[in-house]
N, C-alpha and C positions, 0 to 999 in steps of 0.2 A: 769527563766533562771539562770543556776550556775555562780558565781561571778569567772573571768577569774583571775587565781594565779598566782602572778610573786614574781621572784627569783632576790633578790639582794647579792652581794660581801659585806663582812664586814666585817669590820678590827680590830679586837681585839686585847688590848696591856692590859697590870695590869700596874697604876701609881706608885711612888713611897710611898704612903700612903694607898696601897692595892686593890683601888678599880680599878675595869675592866673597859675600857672606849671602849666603840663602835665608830667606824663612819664608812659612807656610801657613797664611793666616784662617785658613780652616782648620790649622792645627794648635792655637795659642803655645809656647814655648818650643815648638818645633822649628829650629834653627841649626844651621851648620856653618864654617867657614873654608877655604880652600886655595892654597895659592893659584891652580889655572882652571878652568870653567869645566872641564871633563870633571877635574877631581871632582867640582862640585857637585854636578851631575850625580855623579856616582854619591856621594855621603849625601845629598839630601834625598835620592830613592831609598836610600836604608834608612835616613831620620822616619821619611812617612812611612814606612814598612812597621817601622817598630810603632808610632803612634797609632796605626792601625791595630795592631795587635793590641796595645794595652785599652785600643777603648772597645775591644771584642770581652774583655775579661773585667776592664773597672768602670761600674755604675758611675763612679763619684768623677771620674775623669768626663765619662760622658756627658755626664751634667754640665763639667766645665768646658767643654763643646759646647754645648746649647748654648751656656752664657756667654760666651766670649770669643766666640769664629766670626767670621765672615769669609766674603768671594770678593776680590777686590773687582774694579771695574778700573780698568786703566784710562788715563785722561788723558795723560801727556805728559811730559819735563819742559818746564820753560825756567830761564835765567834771569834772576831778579839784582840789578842793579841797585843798591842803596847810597 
């Protein structure tokens, strides 16, 4: 039987010391960072692999899914002069 593929939202910013930082707001605390965009790729499929797994075995994690995910809906980046 083929392993069922699901699509998550991820949010990528660059820190101020270059590296790209991921996270996964259907996953709360599911985040990684990476100096080039592959690496990132690569360590935030294992962050959601591993939150997958712990919210197949922990109720109390699940719960804190329910409270505290979302699916972003992207709008745009606009540049705000002050």
């Amino acid at each position: 039987m083929a392993k069922t593929r699901k699509q998550f939202q991820v949010i990528i910013e660059r820190d101020e010391d270059g590296f790209f930082v991921a996270s996964v707001p259907a996953f709360p605390g599911c985040h990684t960072q990476a100096r080039t965009l592959e690496a990132l790729t690569k360590r935030i499929k294992e962050a959601i692999s591993l939150c997958l797994e712990v919210a197949k075995s922990d109720s109390e994690y699940r719960l804190r899914l329910k409270r505290f995910s979302y699916e972003p809906k992207f709008v745009g980046v606009e540049t705000v002069e002050v």
